[in-house]
MDTraj code that builds the backbone (N, CA, C; nanometers):
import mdtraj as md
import numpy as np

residues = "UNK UNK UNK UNK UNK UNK UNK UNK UNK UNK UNK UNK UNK UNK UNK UNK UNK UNK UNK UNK UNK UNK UNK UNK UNK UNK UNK UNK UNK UNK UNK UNK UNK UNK UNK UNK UNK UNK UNK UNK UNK UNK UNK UNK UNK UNK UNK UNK UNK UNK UNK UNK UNK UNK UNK UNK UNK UNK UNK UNK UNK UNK UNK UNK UNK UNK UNK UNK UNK UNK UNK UNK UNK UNK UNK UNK UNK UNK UNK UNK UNK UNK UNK UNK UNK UNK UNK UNK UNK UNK UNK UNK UNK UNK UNK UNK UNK UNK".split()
xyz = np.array([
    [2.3698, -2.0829, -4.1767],
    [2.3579, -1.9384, -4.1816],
    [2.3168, -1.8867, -4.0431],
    [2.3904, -1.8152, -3.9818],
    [2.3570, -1.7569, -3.8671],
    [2.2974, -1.5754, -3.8405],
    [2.2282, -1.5745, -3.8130],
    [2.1306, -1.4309, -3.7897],
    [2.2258, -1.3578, -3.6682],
    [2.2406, -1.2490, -3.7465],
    [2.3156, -1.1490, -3.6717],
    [2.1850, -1.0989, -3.4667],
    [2.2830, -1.0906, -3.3867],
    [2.1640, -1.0861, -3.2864],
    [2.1532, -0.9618, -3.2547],
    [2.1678, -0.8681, -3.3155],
    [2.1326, -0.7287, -3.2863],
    [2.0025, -0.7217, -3.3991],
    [2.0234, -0.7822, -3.5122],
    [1.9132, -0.7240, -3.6040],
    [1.8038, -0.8462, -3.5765],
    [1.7940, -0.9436, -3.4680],
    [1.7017, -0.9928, -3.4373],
    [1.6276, -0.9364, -3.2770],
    [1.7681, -0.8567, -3.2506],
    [1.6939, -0.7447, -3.1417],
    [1.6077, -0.7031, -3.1351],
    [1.6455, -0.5504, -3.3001],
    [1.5750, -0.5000, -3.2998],
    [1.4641, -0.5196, -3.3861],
    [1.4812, -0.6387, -3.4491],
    [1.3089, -0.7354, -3.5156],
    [1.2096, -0.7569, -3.4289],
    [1.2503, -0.7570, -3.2801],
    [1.1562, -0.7948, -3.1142],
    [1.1374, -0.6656, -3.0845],
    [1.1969, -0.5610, -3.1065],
    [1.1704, -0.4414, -3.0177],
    [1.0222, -0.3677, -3.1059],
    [1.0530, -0.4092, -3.2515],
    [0.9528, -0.3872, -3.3457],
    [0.8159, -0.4692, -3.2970],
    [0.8072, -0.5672, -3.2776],
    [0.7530, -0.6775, -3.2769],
    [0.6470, -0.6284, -3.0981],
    [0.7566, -0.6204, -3.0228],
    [0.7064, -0.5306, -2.8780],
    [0.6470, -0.4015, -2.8860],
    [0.6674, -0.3135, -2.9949],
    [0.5718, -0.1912, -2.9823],
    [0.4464, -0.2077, -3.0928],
    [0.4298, -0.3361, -3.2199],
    [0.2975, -0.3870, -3.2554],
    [0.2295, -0.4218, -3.1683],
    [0.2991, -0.4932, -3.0513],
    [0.2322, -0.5622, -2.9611],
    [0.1218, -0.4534, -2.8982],
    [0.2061, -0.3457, -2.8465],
    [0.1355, -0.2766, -2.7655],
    [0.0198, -0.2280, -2.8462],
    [0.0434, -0.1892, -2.9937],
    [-0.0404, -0.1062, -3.0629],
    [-0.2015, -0.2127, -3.0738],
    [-0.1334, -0.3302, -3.0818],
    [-0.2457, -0.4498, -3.1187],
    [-0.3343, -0.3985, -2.9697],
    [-0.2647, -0.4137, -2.8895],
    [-0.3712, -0.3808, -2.7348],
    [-0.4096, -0.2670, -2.7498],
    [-0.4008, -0.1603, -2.8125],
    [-0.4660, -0.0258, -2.8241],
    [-0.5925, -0.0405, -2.8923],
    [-0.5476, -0.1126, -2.9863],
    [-0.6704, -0.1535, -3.0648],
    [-0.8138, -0.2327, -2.9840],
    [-0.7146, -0.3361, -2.9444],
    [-0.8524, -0.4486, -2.8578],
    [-0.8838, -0.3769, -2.7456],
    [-0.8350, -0.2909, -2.7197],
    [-0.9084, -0.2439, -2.5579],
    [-0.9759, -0.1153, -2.6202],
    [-0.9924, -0.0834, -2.7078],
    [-1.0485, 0.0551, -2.7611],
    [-1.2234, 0.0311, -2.7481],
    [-1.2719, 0.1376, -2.7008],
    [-1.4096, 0.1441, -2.6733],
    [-1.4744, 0.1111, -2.5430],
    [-1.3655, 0.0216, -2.4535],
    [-1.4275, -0.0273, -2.3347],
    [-1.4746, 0.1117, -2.2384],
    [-1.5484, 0.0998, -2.2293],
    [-1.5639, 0.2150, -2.0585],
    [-1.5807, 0.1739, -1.9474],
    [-1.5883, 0.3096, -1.8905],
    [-1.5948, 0.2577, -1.7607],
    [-1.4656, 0.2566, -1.6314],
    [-1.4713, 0.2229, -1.5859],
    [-1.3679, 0.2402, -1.4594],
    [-1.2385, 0.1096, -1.5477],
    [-1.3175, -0.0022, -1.6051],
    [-1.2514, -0.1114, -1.6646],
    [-1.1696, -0.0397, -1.8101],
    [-1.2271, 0.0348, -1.8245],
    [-1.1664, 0.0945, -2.0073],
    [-1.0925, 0.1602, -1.9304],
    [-1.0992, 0.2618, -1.8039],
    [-0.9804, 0.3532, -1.7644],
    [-0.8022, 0.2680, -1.7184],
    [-0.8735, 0.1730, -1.6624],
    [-0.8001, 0.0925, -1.6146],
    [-0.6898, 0.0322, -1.7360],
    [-0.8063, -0.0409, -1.8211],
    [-0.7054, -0.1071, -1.9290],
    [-0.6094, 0.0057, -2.0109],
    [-0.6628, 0.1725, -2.0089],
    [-0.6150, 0.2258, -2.1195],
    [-0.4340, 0.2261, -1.9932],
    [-0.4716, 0.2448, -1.9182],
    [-0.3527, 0.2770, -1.8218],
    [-0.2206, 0.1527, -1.8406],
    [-0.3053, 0.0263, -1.8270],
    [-0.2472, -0.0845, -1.8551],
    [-0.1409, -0.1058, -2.0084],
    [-0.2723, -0.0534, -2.1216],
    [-0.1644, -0.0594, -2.2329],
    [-0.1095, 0.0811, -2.2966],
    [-0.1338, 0.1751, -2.1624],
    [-0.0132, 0.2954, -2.1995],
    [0.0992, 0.2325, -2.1157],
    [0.1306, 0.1727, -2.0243],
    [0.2147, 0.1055, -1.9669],
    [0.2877, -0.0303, -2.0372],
    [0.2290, -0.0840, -2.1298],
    [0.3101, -0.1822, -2.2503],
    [0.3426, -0.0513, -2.3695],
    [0.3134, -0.0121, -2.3662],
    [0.3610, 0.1464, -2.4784],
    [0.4803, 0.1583, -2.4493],
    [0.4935, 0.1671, -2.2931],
    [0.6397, 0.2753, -2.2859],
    [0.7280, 0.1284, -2.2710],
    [0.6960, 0.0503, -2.2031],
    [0.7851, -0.1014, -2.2074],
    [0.8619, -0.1101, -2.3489],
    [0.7275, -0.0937, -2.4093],
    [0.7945, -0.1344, -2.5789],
    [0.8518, 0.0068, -2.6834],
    [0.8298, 0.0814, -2.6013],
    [0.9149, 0.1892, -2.6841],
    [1.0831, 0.2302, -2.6253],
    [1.0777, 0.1862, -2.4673],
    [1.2107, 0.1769, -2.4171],
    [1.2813, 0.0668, -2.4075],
    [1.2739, -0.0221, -2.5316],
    [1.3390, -0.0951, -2.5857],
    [1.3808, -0.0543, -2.6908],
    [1.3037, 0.0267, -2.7862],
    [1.3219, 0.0758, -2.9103],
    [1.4464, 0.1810, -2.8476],
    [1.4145, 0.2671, -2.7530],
    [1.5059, 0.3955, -2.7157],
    [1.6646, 0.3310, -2.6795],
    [1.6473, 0.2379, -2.5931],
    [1.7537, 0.1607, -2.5667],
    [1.8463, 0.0977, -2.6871],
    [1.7920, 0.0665, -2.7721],
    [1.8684, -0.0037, -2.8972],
    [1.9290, 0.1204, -2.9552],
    [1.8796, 0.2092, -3.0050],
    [1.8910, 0.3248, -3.1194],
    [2.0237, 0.4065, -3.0474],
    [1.9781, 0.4771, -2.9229],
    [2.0383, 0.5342, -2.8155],
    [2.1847, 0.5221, -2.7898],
    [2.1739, 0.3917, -2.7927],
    [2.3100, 0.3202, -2.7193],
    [2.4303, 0.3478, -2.7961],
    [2.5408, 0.2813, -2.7758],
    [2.6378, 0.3114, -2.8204],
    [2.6810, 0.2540, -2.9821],
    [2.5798, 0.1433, -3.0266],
    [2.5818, 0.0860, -3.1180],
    [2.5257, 0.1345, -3.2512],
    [2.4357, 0.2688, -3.2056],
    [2.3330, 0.3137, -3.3231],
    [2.3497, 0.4566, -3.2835],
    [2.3118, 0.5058, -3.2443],
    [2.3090, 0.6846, -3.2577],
    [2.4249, 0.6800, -3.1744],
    [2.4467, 0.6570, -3.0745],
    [2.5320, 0.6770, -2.9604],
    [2.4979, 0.7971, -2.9039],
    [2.3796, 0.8339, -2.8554],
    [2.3435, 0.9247, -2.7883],
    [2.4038, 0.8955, -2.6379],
    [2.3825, 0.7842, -2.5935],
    [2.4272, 0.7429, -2.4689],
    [2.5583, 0.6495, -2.4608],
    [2.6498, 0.6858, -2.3727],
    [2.7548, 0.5401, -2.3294],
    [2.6655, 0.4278, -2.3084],
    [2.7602, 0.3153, -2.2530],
    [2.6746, 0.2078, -2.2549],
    [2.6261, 0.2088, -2.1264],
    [2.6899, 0.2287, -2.0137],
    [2.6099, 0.2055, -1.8646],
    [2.4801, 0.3207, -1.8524],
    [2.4909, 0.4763, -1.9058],
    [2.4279, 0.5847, -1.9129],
    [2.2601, 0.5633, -1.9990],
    [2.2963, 0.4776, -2.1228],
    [2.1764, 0.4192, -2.2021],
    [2.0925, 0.2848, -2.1248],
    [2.1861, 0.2239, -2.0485],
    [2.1202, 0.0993, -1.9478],
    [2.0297, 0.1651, -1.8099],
    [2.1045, 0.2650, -1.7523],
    [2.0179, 0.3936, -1.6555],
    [1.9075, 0.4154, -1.7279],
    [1.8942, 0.5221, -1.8425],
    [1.7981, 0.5752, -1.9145],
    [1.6720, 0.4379, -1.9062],
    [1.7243, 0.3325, -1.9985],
    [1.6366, 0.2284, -1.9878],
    [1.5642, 0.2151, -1.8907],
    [1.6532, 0.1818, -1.7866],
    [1.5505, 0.1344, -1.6482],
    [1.4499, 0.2116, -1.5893],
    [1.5304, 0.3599, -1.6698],
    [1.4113, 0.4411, -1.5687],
    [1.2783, 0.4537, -1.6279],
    [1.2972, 0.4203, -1.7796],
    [1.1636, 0.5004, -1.8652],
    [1.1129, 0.2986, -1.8402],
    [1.1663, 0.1906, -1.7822],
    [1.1020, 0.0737, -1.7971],
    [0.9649, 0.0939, -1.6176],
    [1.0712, 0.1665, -1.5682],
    [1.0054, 0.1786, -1.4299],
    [0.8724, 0.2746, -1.4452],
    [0.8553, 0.3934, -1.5491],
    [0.8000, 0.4583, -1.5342],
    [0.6375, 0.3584, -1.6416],
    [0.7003, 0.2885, -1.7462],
    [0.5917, 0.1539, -1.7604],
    [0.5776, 0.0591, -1.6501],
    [0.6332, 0.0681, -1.5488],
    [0.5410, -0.0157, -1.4753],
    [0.4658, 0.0251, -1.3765],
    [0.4906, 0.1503, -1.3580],
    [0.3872, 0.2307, -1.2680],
    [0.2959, 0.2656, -1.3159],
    [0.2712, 0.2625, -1.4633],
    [0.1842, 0.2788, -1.5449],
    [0.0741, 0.1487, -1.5290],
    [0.1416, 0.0306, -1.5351],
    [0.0945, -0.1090, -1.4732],
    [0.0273, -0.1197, -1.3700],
    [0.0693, -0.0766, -1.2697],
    [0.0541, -0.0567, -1.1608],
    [-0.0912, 0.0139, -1.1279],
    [-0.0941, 0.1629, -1.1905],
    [-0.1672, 0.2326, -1.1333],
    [-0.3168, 0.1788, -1.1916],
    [-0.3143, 0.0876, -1.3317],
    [-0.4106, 0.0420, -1.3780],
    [-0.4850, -0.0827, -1.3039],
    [-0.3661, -0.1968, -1.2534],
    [-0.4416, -0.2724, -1.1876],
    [-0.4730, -0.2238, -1.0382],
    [-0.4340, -0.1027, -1.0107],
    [-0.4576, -0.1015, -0.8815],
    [-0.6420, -0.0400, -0.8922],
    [-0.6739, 0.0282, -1.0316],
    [-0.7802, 0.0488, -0.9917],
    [-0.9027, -0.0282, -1.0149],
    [-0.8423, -0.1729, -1.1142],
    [-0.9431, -0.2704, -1.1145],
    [-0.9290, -0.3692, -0.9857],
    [-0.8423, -0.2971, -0.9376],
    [-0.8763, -0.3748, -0.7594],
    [-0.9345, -0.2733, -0.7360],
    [-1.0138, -0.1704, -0.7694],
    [-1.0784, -0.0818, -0.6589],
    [-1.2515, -0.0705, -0.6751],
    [-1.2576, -0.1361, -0.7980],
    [-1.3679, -0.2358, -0.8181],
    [-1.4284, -0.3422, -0.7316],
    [-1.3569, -0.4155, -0.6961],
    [-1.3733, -0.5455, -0.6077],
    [-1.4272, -0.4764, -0.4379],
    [-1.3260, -0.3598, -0.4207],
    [-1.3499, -0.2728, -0.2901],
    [-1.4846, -0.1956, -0.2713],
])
top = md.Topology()
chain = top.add_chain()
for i, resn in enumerate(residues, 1):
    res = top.add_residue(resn, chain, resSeq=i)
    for name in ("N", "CA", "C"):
        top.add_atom(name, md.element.get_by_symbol(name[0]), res)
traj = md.Trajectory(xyz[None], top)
């Protein structure tokens, strides 16, 4: 029996925005320059794992909101805008160390 690989796609894309929610949870309450930091960190796995979700639905296979190269753009950009989200978090638990 073989598993269709779109509906094990989007079983991971599910699976990637628990993820993030699970880190909402464990980082909840921290303060501090470290709680600002982490919240930044897992608003930045938020959008990772929700522009996977956008990407699947979006595309040409499910809503078809987007062509296929136009929904792969969209992706990258809302993946870039999670990692600046990444970014801006560890940059300020390096500003700790400074």
């Amino acid at each position: 029996m073989q598993m269709d690989v779109s509906l094990v796609n989007l079983f991971m894309d599910f699976v990637l925005v628990i993820a993030a929610i699970w880190m909402v949870i464990v980082v909840r309450g921290i303060g501090g320059i470290v709680g600002k930091s982490l919240n930044l960190i897992v608003a930045g796995a938020i959008v990772l794992g929700v522009a996977h979700l956008i990407a699947t639905f979006a595309g040409p296979g499910q809503l078809a909101i987007f062509d296929g190269p136009t929904n792969n753009f969209v992706h990258r950009l809302i993946v870039l805008g999670g990692f600046v989200l990444l970014v801006m978090g560890f940059r300020q638990i390096r500003a700790i160390k400074e």
